[in-house]
Backbone as a chain_set.jsonl record, in Angstrom:
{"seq": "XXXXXXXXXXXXXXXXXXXXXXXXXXXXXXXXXXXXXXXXXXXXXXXXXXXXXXXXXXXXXXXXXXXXXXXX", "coords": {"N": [[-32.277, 15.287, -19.158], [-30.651, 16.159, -15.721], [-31.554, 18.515, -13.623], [-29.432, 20.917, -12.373], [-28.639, 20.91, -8.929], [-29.3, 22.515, -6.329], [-27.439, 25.052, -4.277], [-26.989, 24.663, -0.91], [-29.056, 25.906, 1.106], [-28.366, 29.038, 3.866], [-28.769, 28.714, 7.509], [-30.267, 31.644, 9.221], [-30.543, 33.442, 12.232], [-33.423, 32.958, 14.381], [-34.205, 30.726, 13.064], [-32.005, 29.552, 12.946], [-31.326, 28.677, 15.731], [-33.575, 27.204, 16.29], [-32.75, 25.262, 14.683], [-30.531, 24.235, 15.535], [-31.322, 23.001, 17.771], [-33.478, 21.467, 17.586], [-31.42, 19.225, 16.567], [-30.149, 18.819, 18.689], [-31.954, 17.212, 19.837], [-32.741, 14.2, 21.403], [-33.934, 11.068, 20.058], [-34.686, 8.421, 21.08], [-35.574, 4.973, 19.871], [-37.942, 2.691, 20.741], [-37.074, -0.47, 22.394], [-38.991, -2.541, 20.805], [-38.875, -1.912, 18.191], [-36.055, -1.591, 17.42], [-35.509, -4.341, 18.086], [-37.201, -5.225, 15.405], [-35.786, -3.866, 13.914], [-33.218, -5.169, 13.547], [-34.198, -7.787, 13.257], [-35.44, -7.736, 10.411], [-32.811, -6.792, 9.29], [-30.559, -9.387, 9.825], [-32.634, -10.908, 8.109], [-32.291, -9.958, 5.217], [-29.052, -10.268, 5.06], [-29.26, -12.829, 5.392], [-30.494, -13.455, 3.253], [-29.141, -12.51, 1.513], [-25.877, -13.799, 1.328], [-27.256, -16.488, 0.532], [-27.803, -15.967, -1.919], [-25.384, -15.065, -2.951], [-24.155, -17.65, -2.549], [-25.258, -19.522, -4.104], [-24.759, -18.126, -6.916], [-21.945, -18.783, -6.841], [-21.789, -21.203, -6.789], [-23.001, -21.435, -9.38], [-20.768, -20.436, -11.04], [-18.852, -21.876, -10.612], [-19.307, -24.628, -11.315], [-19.813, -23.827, -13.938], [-17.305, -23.12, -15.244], [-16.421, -20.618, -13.969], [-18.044, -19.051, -15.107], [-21.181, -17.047, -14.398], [-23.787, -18.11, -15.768], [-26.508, -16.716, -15.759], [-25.725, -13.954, -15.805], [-25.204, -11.656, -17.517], [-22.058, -10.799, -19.031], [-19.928, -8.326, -18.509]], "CA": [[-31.108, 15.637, -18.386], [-31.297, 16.249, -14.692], [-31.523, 19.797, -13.074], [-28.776, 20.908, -11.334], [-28.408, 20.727, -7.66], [-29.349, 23.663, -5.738], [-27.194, 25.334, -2.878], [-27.868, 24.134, 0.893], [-29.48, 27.747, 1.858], [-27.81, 29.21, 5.113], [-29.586, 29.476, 8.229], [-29.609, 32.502, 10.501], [-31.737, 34.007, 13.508], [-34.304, 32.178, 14.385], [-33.984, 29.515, 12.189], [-30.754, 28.305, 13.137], [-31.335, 28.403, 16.864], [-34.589, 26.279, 15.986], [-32.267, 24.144, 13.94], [-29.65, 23.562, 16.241], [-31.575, 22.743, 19.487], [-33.734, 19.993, 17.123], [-30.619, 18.494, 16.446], [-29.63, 18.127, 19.859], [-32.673, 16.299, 20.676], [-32.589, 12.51, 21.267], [-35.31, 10.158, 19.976], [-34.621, 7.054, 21.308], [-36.186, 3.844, 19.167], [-38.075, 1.371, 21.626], [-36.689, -2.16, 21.896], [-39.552, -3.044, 19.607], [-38.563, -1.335, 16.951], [-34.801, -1.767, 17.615], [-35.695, -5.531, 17.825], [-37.738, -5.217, 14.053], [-34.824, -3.577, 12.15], [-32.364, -6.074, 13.741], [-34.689, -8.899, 12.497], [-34.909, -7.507, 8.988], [-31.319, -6.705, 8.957], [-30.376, -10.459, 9.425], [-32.999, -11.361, 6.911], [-31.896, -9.849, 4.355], [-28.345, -10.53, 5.548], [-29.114, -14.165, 4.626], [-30.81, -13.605, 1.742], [-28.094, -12.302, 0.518], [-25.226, -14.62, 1.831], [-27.648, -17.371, -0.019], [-27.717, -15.879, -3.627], [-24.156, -15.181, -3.485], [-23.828, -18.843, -2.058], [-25.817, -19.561, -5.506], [-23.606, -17.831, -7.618], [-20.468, -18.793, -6.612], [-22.055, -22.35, -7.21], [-23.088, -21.886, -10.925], [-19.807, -19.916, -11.607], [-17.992, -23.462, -10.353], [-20.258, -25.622, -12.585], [-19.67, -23.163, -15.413], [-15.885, -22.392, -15.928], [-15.942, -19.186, -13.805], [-18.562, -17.842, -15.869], [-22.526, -17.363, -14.152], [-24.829, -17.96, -17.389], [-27.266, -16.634, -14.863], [-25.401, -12.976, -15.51], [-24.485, -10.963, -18.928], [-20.76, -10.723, -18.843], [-19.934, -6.918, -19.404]], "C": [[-31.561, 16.164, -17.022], [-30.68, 17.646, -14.155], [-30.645, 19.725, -12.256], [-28.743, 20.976, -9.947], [-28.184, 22.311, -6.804], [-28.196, 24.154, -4.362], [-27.861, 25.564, -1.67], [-28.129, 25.7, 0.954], [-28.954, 27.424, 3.692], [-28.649, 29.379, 5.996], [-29.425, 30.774, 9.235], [-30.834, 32.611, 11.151], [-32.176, 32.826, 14.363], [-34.202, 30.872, 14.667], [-32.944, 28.255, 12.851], [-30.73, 28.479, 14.24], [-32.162, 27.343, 16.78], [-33.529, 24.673, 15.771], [-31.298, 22.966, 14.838], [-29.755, 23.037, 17.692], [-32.698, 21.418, 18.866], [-32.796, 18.703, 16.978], [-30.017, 18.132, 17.31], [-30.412, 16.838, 20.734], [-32.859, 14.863, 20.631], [-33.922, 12.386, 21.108], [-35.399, 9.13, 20.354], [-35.922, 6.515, 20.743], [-36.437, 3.179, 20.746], [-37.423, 0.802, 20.961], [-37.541, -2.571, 20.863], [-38.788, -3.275, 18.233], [-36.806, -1.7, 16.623], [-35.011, -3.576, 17.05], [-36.082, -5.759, 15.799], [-36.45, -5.105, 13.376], [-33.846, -4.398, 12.348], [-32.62, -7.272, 13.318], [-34.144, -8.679, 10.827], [-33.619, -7.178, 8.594], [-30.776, -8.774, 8.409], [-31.198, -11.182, 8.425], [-32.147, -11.383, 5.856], [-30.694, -9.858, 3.537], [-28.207, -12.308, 4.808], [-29.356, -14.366, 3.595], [-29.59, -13.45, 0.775], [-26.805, -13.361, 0.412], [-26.143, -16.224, 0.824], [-27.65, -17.565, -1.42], [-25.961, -16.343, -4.031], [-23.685, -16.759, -3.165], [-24.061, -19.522, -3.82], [-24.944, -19.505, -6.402], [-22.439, -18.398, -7.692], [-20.824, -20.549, -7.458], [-22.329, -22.691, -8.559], [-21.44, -21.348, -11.443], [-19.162, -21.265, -11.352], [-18.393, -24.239, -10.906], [-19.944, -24.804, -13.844], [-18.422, -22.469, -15.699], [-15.837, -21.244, -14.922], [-16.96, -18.271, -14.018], [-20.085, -18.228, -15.441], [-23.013, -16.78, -15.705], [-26.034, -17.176, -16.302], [-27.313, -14.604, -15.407], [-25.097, -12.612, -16.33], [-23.074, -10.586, -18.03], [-20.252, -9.472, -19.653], [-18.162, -6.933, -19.777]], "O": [[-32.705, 16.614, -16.956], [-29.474, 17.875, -14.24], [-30.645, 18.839, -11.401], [-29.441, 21.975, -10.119], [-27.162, 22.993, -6.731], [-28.254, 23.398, -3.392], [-28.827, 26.269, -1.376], [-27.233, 26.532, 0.819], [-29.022, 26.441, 4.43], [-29.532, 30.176, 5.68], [-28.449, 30.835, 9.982], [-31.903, 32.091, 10.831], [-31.468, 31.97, 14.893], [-34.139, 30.156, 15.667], [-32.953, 27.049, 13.096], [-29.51, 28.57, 14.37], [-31.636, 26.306, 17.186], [-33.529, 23.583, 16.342], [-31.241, 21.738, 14.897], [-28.878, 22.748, 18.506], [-32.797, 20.42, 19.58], [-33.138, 17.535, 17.164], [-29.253, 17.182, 17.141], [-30.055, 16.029, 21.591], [-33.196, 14.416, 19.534], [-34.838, 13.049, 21.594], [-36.433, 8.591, 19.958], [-37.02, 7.057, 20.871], [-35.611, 3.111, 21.656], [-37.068, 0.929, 19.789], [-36.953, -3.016, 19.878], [-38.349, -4.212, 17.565], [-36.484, -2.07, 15.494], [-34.735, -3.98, 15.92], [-35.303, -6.354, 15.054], [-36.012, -5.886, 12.53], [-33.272, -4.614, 11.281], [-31.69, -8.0, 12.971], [-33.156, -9.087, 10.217], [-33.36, -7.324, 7.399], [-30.678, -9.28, 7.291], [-30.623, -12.083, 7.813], [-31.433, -12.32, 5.5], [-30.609, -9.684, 2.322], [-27.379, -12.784, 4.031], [-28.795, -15.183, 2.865], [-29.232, -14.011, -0.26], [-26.685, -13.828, -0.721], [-25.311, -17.059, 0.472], [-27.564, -18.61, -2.064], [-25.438, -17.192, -4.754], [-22.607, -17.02, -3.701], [-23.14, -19.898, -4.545], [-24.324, -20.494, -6.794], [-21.913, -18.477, -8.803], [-20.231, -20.962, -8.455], [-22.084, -23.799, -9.035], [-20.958, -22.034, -12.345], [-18.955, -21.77, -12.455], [-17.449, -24.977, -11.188], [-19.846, -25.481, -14.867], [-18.398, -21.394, -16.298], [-14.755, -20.701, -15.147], [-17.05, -17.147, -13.524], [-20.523, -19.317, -15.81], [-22.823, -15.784, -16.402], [-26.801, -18.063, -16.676], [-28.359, -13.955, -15.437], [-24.078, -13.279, -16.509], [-22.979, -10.233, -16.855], [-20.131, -9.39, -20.875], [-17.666, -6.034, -20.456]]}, "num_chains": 1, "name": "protein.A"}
């Protein structure tokens, strides 16, 4: 069984000046990188778009029903 879930601890002083002047700070992503996850996005984008292309195709050969898939 899994341990319950602790409460977010509050910050003060310090802490939460620290906290809240990290969180203001921008990181800008190069284009590189911007470019990369926009690649792998559409990858996996098609990949997917191709299974379900799949699917849809045995479910139409098979009544409705993919043998491919336990039917809960």
């Amino acid at each position: 069984m899994a341990r319950e879930i602790r409460e977010t601890p509050i910050l003060f002083g310090e802490d939460a000046r620290r906290f809240l002047a990290r969180m203001e700070e921008r990181h800008p992503e190069p284009p590189e990188v911007r470019a990369r996850i926009q690649r792998n996005y559409e990858l996996v984008k098609k990949a997917y778009e191709e299974g379900m292309r799949e699917k849809r195709a045995r479910e139409e050969a098979n009544g409705g029903v993919d043998p491919c898939f336990r039917q809960v």
